[in-house]
Backbone as JSON Lines, residues from 0, in Angstrom:
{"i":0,"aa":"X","n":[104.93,140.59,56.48],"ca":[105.93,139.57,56.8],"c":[105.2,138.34,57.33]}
{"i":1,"aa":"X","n":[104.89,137.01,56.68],"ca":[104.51,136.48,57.08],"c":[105.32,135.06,57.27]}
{"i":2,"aa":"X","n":[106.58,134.99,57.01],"ca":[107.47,133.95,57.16],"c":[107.79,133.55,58.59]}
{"i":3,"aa":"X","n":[107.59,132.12,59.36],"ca":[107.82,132.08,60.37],"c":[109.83,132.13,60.54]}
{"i":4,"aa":"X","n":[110.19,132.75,61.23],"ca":[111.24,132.72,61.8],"c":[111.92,133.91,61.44]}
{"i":5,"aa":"X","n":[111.51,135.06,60.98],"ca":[111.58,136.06,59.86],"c":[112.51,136.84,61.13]}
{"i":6,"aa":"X","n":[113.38,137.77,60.91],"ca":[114.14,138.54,61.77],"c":[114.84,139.76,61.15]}
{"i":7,"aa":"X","n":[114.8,141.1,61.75],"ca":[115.16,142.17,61.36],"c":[115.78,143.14,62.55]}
{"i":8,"aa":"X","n":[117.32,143.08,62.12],"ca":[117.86,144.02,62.63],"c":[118.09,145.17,62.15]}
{"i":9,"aa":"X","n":[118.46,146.79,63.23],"ca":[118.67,147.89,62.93],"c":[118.21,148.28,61.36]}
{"i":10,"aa":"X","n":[116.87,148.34,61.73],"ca":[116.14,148.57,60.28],"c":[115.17,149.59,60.54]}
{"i":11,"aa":"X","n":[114.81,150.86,59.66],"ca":[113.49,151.77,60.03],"c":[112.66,151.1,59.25]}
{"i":12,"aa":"X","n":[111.53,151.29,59.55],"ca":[110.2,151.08,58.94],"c":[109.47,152.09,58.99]}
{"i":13,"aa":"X","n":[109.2,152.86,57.93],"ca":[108.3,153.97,57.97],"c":[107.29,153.72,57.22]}
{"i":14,"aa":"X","n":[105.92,154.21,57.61],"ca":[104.83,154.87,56.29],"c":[104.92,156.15,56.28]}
{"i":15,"aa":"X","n":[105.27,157.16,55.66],"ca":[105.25,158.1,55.13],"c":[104.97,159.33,54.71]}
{"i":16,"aa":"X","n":[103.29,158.89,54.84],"ca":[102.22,159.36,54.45],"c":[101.87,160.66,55.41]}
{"i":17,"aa":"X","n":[102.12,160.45,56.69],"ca":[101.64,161.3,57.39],"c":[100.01,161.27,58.22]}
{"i":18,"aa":"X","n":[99.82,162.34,58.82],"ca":[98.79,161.79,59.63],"c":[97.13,161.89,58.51]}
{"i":19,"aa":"X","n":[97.08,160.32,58.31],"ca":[96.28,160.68,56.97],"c":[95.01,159.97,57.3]}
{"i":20,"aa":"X","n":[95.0,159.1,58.86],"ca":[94.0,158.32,59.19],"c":[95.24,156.65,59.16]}
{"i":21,"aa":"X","n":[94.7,156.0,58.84],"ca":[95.26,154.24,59.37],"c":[96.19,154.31,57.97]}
{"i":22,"aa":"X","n":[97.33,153.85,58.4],"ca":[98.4,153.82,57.69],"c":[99.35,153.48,58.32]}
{"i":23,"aa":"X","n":[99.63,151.9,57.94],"ca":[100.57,150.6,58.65],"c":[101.6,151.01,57.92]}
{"i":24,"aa":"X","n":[102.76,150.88,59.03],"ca":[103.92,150.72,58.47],"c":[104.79,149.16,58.33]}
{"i":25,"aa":"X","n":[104.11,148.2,59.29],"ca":[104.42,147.02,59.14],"c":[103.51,146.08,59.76]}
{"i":26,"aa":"X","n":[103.39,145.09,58.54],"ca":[101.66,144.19,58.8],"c":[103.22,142.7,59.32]}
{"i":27,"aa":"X","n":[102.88,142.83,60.86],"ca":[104.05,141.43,60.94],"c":[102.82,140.12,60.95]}
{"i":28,"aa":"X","n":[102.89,139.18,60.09],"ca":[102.05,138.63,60.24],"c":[102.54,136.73,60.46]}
{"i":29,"aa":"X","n":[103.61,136.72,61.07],"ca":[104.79,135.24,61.21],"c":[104.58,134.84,62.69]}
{"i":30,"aa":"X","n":[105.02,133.61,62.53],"ca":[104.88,133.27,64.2],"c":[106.88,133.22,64.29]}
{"i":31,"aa":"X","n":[106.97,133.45,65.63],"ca":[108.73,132.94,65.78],"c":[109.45,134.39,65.14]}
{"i":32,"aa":"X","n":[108.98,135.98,65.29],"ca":[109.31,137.17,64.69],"c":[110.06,137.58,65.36]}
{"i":33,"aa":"X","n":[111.59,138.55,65.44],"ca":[111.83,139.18,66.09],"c":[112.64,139.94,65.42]}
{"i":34,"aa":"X","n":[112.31,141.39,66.28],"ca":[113.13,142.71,65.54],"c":[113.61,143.25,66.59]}
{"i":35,"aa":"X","n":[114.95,143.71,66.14],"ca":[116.34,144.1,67.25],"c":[116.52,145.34,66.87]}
{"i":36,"aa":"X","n":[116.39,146.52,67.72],"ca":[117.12,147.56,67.54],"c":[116.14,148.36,66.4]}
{"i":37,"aa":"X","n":[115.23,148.05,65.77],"ca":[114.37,148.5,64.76],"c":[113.45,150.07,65.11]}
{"i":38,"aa":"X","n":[113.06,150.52,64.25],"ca":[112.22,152.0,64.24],"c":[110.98,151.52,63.92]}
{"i":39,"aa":"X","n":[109.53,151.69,63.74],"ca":[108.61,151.59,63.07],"c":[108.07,153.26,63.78]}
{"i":40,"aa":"X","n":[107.86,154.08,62.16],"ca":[107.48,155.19,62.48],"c":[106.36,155.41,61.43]}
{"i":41,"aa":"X","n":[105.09,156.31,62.0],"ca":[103.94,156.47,61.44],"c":[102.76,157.23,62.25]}
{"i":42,"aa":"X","n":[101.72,157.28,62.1],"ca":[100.76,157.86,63.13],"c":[99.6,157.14,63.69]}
{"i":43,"aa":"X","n":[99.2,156.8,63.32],"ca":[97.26,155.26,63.4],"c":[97.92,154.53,62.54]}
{"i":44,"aa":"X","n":[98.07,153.35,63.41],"ca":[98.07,151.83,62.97],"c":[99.37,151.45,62.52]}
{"i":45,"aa":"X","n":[100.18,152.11,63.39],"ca":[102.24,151.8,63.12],"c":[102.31,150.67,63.11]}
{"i":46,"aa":"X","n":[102.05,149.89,63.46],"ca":[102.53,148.43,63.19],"c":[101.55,147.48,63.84]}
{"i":47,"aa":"X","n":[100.61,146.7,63.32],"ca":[99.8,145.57,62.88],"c":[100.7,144.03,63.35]}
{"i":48,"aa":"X","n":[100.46,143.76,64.42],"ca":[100.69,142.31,64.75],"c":[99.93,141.04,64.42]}
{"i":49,"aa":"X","n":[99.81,140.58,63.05],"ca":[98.6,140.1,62.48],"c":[98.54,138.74,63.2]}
{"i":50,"aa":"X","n":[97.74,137.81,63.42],"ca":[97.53,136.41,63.54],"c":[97.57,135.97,65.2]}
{"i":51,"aa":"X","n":[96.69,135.14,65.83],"ca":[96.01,134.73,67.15],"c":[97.14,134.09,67.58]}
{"i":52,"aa":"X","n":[97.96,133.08,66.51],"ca":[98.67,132.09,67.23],"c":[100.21,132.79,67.28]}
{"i":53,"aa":"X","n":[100.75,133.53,66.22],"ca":[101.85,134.31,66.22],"c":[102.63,134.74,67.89]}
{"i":54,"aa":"X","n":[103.64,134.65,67.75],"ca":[104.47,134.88,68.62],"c":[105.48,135.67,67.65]}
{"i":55,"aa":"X","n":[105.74,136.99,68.43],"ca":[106.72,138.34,67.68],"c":[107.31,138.89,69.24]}
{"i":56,"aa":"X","n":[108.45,139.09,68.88],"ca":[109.18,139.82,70.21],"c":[110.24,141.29,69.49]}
{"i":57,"aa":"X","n":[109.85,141.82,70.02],"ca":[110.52,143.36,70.21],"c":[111.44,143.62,70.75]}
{"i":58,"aa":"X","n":[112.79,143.58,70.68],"ca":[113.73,144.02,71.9],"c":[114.94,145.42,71.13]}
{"i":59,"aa":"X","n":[114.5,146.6,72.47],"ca":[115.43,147.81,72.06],"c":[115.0,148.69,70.05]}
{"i":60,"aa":"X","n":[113.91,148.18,70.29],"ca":[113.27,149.05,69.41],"c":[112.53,150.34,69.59]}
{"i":61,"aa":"X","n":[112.12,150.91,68.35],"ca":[111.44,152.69,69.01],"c":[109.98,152.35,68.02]}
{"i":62,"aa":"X","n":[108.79,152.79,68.71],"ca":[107.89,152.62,67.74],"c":[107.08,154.12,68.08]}
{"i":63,"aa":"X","n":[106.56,154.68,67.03],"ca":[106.12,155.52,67.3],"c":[104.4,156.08,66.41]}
{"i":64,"aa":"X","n":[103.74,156.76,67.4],"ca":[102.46,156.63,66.34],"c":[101.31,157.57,67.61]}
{"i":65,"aa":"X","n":[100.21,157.34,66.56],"ca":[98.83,158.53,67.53],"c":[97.77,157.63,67.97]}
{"i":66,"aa":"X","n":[97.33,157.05,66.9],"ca":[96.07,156.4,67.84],"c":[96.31,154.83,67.05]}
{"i":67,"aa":"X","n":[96.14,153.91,68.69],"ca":[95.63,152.3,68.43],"c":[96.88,151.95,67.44]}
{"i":68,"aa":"X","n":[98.25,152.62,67.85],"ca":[99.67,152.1,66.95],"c":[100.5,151.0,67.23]}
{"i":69,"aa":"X","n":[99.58,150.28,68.2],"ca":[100.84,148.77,68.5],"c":[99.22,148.08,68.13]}
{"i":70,"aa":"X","n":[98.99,147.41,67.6],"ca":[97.74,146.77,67.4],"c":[97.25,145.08,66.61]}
{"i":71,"aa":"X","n":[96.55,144.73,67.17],"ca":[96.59,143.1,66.52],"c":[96.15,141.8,67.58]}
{"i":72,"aa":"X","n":[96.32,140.47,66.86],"ca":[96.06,139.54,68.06],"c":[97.08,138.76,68.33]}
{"i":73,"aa":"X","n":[98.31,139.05,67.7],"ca":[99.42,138.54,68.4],"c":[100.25,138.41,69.85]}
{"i":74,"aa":"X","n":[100.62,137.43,70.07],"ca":[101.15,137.39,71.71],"c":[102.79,138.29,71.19]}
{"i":75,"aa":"X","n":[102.92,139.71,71.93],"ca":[103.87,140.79,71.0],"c":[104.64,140.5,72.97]}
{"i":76,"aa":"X","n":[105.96,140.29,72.43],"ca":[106.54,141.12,74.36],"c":[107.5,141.96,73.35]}
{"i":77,"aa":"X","n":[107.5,143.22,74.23],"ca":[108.09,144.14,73.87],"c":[109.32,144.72,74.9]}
{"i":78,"aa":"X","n":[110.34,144.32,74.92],"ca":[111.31,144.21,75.74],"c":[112.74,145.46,75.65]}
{"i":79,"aa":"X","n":[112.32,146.61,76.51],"ca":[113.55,147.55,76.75],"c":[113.11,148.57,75.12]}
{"i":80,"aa":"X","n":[111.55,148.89,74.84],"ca":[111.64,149.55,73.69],"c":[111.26,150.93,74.21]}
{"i":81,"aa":"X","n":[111.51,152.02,73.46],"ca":[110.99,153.23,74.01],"c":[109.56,153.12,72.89]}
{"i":82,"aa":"X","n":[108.64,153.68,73.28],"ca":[107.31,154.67,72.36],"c":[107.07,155.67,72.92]}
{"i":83,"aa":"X","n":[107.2,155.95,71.63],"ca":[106.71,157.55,71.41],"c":[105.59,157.89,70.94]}
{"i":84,"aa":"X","n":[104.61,158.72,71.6],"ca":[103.61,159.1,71.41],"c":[103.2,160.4,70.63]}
{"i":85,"aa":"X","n":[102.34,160.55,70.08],"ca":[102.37,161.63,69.41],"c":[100.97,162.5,69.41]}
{"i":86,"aa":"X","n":[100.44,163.4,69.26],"ca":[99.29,164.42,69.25],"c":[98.57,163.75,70.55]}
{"i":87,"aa":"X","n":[97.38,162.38,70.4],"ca":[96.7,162.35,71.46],"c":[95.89,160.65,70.65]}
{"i":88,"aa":"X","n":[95.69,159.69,71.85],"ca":[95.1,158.34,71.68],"c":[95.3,157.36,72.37]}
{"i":89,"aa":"X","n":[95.97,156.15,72.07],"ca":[95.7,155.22,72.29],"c":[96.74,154.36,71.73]}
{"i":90,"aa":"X","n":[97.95,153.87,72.77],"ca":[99.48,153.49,72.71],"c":[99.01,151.86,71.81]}
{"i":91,"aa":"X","n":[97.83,150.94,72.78],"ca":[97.36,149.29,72.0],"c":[96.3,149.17,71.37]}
{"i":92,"aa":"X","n":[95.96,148.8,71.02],"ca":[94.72,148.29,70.28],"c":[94.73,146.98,70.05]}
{"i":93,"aa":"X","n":[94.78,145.93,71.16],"ca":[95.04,144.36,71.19],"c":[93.27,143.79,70.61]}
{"i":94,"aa":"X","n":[93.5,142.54,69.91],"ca":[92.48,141.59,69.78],"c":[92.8,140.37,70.42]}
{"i":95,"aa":"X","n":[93.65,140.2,71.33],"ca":[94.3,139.14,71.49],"c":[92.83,137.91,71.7]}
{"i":96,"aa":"X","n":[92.89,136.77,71.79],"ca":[91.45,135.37,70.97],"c":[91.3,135.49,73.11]}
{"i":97,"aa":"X","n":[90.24,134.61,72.63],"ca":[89.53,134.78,74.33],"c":[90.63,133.16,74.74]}
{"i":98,"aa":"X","n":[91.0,132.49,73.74],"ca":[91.83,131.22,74.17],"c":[93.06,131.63,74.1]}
{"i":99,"aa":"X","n":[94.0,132.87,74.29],"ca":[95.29,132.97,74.04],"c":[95.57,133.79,75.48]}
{"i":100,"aa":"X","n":[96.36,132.96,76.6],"ca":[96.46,133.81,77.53],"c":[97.15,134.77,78.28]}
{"i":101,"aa":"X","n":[98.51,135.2,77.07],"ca":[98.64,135.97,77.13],"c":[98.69,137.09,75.65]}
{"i":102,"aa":"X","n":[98.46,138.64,75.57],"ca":[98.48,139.3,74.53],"c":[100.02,139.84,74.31]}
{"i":103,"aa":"X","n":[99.95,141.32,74.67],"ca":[100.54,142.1,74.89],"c":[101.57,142.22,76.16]}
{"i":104,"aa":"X","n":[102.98,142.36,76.36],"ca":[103.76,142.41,77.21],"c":[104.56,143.76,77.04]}
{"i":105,"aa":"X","n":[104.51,144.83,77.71],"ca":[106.15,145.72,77.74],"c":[106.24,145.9,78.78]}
{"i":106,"aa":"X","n":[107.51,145.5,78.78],"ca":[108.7,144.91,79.65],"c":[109.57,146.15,79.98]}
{"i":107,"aa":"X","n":[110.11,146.7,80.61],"ca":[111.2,147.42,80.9],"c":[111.2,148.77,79.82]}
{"i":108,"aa":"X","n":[109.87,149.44,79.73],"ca":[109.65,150.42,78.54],"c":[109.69,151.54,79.2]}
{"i":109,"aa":"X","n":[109.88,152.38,78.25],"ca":[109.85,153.92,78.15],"c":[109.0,154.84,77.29]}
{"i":110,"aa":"X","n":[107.77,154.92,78.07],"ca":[106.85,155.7,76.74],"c":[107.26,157.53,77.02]}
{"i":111,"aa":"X","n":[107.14,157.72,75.9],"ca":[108.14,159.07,76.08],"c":[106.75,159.64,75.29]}
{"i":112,"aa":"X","n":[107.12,160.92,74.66],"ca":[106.37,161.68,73.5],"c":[106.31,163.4,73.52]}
{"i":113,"aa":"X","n":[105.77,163.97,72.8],"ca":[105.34,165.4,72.49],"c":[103.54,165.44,72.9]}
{"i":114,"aa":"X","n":[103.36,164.63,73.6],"ca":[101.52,164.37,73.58],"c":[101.23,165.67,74.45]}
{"i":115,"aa":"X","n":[100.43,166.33,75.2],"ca":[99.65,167.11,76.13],"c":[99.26,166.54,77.21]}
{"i":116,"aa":"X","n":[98.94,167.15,78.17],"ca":[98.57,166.27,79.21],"c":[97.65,165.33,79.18]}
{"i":117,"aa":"X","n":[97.41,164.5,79.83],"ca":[96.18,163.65,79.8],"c":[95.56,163.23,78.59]}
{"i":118,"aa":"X","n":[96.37,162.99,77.35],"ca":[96.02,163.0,76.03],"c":[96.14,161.33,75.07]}
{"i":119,"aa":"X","n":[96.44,160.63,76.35],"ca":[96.95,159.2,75.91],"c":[96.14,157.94,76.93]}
{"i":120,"aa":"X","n":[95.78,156.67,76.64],"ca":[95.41,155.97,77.12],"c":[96.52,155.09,76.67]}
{"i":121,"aa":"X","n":[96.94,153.85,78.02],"ca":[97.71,153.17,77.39],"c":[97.18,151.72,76.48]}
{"i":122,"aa":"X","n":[95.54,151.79,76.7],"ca":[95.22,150.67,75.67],"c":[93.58,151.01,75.64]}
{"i":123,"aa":"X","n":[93.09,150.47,74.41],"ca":[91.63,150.29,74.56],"c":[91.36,148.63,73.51]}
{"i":124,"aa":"X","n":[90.42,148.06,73.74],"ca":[90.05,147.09,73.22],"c":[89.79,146.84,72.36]}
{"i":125,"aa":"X","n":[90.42,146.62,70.92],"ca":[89.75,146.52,69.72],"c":[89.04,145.04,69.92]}
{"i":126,"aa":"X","n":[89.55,144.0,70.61],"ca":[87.76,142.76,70.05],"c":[88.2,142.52,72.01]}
{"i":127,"aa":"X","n":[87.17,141.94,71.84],"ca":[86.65,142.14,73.63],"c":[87.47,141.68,74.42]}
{"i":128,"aa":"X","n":[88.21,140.34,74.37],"ca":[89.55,139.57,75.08],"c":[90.79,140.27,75.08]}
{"i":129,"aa":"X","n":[91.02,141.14,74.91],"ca":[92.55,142.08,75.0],"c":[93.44,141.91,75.95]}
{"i":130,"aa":"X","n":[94.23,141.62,76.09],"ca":[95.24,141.77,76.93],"c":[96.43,142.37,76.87]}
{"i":131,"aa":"X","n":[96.64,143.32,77.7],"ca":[98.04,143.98,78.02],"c":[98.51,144.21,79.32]}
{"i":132,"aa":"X","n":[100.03,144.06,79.14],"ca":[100.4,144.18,80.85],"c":[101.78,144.81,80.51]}
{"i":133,"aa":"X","n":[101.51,146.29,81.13],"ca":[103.41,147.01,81.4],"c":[103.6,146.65,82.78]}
{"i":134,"aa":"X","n":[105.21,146.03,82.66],"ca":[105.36,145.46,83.37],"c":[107.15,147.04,83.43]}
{"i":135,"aa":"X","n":[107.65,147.1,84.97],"ca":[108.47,147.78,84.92],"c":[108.64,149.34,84.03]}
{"i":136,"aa":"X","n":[107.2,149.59,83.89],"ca":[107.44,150.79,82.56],"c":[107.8,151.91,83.34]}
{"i":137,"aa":"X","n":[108.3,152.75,82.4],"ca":[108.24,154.65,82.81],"c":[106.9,155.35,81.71]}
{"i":138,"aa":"X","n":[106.54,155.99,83.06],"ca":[105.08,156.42,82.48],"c":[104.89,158.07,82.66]}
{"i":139,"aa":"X","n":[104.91,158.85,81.63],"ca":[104.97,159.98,81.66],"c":[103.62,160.72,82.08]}
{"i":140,"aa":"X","n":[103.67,162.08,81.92],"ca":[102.19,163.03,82.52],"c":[101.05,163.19,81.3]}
{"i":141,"aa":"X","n":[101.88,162.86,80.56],"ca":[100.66,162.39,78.76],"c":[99.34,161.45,79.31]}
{"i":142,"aa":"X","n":[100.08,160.41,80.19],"ca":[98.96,159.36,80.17],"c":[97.66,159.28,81.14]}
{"i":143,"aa":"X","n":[96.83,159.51,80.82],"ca":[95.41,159.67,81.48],"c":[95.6,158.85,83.09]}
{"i":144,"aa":"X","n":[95.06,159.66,83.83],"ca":[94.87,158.76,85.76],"c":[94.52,156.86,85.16]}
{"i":145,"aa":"X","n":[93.17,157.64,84.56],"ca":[92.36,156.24,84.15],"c":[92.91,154.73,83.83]}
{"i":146,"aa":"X","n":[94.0,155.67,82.92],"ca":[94.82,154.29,81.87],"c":[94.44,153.67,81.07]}
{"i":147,"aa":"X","n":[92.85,152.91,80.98],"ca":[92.5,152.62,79.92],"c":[91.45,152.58,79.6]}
{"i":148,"aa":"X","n":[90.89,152.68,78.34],"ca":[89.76,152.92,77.83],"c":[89.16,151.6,77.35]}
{"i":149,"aa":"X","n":[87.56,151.37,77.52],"ca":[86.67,150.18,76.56],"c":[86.19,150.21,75.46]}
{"i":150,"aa":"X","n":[86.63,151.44,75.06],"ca":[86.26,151.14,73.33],"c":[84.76,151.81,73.48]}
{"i":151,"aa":"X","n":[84.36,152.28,74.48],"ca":[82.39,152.7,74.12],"c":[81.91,151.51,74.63]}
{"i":152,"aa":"X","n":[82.16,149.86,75.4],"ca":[81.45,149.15,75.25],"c":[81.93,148.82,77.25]}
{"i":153,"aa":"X","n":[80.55,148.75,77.69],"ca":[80.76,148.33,79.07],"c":[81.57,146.54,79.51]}
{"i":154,"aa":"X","n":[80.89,145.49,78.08],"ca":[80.83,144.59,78.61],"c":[82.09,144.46,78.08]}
{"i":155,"aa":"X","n":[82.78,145.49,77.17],"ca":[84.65,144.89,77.22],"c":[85.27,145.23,78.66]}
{"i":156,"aa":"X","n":[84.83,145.23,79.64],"ca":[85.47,145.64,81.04],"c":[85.39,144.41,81.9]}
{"i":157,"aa":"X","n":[84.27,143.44,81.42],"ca":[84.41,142.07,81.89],"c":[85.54,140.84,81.34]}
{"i":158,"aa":"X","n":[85.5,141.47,80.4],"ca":[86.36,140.21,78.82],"c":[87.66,140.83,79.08]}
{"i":159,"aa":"X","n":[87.99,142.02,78.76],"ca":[89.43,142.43,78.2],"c":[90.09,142.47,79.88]}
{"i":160,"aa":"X","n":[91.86,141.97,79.53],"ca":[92.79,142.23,80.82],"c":[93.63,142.82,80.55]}
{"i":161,"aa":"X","n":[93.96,144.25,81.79],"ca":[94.89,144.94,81.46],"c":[95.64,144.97,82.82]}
{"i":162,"aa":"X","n":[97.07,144.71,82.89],"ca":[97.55,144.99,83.87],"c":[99.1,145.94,83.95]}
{"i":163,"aa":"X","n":[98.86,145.84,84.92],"ca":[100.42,146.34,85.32],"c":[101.3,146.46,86.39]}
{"i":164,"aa":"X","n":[102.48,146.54,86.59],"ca":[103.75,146.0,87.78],"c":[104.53,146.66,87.51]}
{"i":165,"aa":"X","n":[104.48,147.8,88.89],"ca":[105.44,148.62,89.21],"c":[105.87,149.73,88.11]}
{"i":166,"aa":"X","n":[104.52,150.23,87.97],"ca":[105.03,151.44,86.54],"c":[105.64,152.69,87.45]}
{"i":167,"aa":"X","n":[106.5,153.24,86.79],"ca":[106.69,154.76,87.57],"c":[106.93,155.77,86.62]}
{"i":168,"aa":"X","n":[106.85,156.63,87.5],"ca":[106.98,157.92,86.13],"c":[105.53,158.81,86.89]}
{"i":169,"aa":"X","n":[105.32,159.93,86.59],"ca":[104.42,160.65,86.52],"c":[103.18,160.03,86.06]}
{"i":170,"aa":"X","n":[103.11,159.42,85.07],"ca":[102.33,158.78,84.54],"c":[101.48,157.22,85.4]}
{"i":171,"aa":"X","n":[102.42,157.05,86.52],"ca":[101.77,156.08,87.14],"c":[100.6,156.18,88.2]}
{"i":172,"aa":"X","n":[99.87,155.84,87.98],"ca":[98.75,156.66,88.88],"c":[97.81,155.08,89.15]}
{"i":173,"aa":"X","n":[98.4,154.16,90.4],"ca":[97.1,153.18,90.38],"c":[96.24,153.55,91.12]}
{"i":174,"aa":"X","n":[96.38,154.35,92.25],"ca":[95.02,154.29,92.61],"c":[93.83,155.17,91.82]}
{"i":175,"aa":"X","n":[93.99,155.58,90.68],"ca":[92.93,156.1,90.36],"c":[93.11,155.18,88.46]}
{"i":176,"aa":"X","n":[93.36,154.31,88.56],"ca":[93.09,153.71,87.09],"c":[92.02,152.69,87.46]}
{"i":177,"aa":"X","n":[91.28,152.66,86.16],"ca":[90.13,151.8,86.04],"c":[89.7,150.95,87.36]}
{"i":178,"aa":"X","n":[88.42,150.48,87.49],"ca":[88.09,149.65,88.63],"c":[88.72,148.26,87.93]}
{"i":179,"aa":"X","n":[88.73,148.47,87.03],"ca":[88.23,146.97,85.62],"c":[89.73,146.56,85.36]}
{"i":180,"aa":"X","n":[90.91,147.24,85.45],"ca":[92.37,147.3,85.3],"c":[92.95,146.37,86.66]}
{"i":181,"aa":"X","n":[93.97,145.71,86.65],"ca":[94.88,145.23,87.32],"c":[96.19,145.7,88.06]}
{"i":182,"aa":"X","n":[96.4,146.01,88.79],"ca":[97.6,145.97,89.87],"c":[98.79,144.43,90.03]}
{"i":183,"aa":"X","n":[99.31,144.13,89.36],"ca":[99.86,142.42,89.36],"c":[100.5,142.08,91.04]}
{"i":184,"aa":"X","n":[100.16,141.48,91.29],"ca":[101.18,141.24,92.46],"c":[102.44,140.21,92.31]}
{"i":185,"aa":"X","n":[103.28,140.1,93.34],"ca":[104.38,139.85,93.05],"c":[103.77,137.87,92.43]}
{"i":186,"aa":"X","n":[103.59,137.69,92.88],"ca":[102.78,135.95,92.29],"c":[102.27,135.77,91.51]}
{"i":187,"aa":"X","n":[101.36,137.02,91.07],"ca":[101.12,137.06,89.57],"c":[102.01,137.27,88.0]}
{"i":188,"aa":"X","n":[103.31,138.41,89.01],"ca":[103.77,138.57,87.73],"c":[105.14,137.57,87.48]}
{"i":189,"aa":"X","n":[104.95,136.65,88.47],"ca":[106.13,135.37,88.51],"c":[105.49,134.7,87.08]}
{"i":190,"aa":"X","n":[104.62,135.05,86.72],"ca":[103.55,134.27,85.7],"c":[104.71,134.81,83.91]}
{"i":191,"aa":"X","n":[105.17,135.62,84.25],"ca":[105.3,136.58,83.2],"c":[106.94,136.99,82.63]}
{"i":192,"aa":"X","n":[107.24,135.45,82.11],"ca":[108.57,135.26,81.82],"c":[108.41,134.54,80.49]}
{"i":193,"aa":"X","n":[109.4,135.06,79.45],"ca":[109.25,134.65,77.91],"c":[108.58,133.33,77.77]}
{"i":194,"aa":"X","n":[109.45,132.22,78.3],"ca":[109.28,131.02,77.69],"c":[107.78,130.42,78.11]}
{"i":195,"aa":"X","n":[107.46,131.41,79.29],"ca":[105.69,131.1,79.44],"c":[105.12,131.97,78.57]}
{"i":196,"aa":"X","n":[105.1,132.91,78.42],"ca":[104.05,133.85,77.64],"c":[104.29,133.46,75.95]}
{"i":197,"aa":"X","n":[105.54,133.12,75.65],"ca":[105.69,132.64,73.93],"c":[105.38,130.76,73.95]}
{"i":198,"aa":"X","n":[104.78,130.38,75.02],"ca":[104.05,129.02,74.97],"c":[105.4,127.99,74.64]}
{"i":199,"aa":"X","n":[106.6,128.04,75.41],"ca":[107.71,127.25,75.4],"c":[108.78,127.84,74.17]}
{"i":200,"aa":"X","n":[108.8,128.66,73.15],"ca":[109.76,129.14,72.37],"c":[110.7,130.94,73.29]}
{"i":201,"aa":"X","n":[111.66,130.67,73.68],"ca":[112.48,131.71,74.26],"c":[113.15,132.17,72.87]}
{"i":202,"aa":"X","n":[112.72,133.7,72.69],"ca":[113.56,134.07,71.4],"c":[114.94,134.62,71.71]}
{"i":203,"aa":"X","n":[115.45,134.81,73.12],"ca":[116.31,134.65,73.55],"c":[117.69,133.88,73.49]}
{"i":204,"aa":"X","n":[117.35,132.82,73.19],"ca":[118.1,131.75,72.68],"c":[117.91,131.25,71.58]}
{"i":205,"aa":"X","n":[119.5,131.26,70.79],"ca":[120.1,131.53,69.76],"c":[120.02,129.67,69.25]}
């Protein structure tokens, strides 16, 4: 999808295939995107947020997948969606550009799943500038103390930002996540309202 202003309601998106290795079920690749109420179901690489400058918003959708399944360099907020996790990996896989300042946003989420204990990270770095921040999430006993992983590479722990505000759930564990991870405080996450993070476009308004 690469049309700017492109929009999809109560729609599934599946790949099919099964757990076969990387297999997108949707390459969104538009700036000004938003999907309402939508499914994207698959296992590695559910849905591909293609392009640095893109702006895509998520609201009351289900996405579901195993490893690095929300992934890309798009600025994505993901607003009131559940994910579902599945076998064992890695919920982001952001590239977000070292000039884009914000990546990744979920907002008011629910990561749910069938995973095992300790079998999930909620992000690792696919290119070194990453950014993600759950903001308000529910965080189940799937998700590792740690929270997030560098990909194998020390110096993505200087580059990549991951934060988070007020997660709960079993799954919330700050005092033992990364040294390299964020805690937001209340002044920071005043930072972290649509029409700032989508660079003045509120997809909110109609």
């Amino acid at each position: 999808m690469y049309g700017e202003g492109f929009s999809a309601e109560n729609i599934t998106f599946e790949n099919s295939s099964g757990p076969v290795g990387q297999a997108v079920a949707v390459w969104a690749g538009g700036d000004k995107l938003i999907f309402t109420n939508c499914r994207f179901l698959g296992f590695q690489d559910t849905l591909y947020t293609y392009g640095g400058n893109n702006r895509q918003y998520y609201k009351n959708c289900y996405i579901e997948g195993t490893v690095d399944f929300i992934f890309g360099a798009s600025t994505a907020w993901f607003e009131s969606c559940t994910i579902f996790c599945k076998k064992a990996g890695y919920i982001t896989a952001a590239s977000t550009a070292d000039t884009t300042k914000f990546g990744y946003v979920l907002n008011k989420c629910k990561i749910k799943g069938d995973a095992p204990a300790n079998s999930f990270y909620l992000g690792r770095p696919w290119r070194s500038y990453a950014k993600v921040a759950y903001l308000n999430c529910e965080l189940p006993d799937f998700i590792r103390p740690e929270g997030w992983n560098n990909w194998g590479k020390e110096s993505n722990e200087k580059t990549a930002y991951y934060a988070e505000y007020k997660s709960t759930g079993k799954g919330a564990d700050p005092k033992n996540r990364t040294n390299w991870s964020h805690q937001l405080t209340d002044h920071e996450y005043k930072d972290y309202i649509l029409e700032n993070v989508f660079r003045g476009w509120d997809p909110e308004v109609k």
